[in-house]
C-alpha atoms as one frame of an Amber mdcrd trajectory, in Angstrom:
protein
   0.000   0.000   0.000   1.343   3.265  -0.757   2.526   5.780   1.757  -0.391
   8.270   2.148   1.336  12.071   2.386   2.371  13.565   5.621  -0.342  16.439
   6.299   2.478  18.081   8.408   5.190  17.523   5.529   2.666  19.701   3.104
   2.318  22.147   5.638   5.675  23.133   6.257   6.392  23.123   2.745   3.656
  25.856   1.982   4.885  28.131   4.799   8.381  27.781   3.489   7.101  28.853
   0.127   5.093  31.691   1.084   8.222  33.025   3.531  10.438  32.756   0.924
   7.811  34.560  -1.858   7.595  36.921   0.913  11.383  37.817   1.325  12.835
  36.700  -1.829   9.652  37.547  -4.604  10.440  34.976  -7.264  14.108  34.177
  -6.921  14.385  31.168  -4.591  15.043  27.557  -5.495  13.324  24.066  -4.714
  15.752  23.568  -3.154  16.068  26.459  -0.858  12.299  25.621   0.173  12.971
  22.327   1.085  15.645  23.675   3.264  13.652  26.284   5.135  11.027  23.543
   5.198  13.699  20.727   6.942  12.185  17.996   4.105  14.193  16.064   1.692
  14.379  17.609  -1.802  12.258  14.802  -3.149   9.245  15.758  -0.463   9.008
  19.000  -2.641   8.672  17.748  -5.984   6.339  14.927  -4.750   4.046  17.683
  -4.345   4.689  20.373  -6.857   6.131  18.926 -10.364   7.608  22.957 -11.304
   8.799  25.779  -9.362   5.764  27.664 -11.069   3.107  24.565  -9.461   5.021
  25.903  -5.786   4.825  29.685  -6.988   1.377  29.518  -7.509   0.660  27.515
  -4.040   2.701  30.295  -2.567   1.030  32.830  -3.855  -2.465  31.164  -3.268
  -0.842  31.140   0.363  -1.000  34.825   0.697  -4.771  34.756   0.498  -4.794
  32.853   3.331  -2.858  35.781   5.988  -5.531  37.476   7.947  -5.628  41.140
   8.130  -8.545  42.626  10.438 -11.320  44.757   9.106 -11.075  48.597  10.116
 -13.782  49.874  12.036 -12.936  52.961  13.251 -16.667  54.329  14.108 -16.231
  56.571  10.439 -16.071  56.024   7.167 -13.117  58.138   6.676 -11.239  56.559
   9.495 -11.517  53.176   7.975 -10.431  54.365   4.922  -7.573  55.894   6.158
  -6.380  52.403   7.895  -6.764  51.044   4.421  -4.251  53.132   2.428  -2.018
  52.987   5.608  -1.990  49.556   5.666  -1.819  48.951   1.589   1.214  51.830
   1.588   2.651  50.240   4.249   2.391  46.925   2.382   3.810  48.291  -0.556
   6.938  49.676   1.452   7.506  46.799   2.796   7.156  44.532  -0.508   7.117
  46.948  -3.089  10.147  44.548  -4.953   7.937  41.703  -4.200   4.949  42.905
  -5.675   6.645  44.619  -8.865   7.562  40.983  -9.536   3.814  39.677  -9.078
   2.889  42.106 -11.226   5.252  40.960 -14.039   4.732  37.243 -13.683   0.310
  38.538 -13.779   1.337  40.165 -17.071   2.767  37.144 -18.319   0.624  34.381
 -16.968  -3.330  34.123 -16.600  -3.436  31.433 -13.565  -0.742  34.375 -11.878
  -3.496  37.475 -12.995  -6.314  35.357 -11.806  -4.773  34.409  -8.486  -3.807
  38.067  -7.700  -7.371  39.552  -9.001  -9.099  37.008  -6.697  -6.222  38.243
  -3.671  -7.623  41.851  -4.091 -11.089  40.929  -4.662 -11.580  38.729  -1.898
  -9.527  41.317   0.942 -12.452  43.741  -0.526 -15.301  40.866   0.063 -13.419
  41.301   3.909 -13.725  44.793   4.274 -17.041  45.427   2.843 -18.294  45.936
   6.511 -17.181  49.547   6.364 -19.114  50.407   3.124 -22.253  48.975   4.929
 -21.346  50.803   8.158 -20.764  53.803   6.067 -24.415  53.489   4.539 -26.346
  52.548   7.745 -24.975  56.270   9.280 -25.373  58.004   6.046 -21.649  58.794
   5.423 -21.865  56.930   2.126 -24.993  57.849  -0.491 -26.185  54.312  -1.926
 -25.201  55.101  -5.679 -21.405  55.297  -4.832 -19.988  52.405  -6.196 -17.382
  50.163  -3.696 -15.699  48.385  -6.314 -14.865  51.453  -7.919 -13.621  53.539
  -4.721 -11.591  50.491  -3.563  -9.947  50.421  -7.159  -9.089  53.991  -7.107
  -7.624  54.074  -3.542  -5.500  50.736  -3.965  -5.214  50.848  -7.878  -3.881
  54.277  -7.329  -1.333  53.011  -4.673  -0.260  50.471  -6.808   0.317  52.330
  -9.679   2.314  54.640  -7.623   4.359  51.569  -6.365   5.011  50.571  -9.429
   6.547  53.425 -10.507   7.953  54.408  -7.929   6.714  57.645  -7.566   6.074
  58.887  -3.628   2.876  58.322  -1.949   1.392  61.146  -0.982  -0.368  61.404
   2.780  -2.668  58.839   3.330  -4.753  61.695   4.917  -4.695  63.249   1.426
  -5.647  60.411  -1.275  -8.533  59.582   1.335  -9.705  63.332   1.487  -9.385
  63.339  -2.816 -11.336  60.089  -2.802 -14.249  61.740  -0.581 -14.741  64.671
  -2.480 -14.783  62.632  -5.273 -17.715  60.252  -4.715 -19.550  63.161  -2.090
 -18.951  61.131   1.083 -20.623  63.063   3.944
């Protein structure tokens, strides 16, 4: 009978990945994995054929980290802790991300893992649009998707780039005149 996989084995091997996706971006080995991980090289590529299968697992790993919802009792406050805590992402992995960003422009399964990232941290947060309705800080036609896109999209492209962020106090305060928060 064959030897059924070691639920701890996979484990370890996943948090290796995503640490070294997290430090490294792209550029770390099988190899180097299995290391971190303390597994033979051959526990790795039992379970992932290509460094891109592992990528991707990594990658789906980062989906997993949880980050708590803002609610700061305003609209505008939870805002704010969003662009503080996506600049302060991007500080701290802005090399990481840049190569995400490359490997989404080259591979679909890459795009569609980050798209469903961003979209599902937005499907977490939605509390503060609702909160934002229910004390009339938010008129119902303003469009969630589209706010979140401009605050983070706008970030992002600013990572990118590398151009400086500007206050967080001041892309919030552009976004609210924008869509006529109250």
């Amino acid at each position: 009978m064959p030897r059924q996989p070691d639920p701890d084995v996979d484990q370890r091997i996943r948090r290796a990945a995503v640490a070294m996706l997290l430090s490294r971006g792209l550029d770390f080995t099988m190899d180097e994995v299995a290391l971190a991980a303390g597994v033979g090289r051959a526990s790795v590529f039992r379970r992932y054929a290509t460094k891109r299968d592992l990528l991707l697992e990594a990658m789906r790993g980062l989906t997993d980290s949880s980050v708590a919802t803002p609610d700061t009792g305003s609209f505008r406050g939870d805002l704010l802790a969003i662009v503080r805590e996506t600049m302060t992402a991007w500080s701290a992995m802005g090399a990481v991300s840049l190569q995400m960003y490359g490997a989404a422009g080259q591979d679909p399964e890459v795009a569609e893992i980050m798209r469903t990232m961003m979209r599902d941290r937005l499907r977490h947060d939605w509390g503060i649009f609702d909160r934002a309705l229910a004390r009339g800080e938010l008129r119902p036609d303003v469009d969630p998707w589209l706010l979140t896109d401009l605050s983070v999209g706008f970030i992002t492209y600013r990572g990118m780039l590398r151009i400086d962020f500007p206050t967080p106090e001041e892309v919030v305060d552009v976004l609210i005149a924008g869509f006529g928060v109250h």
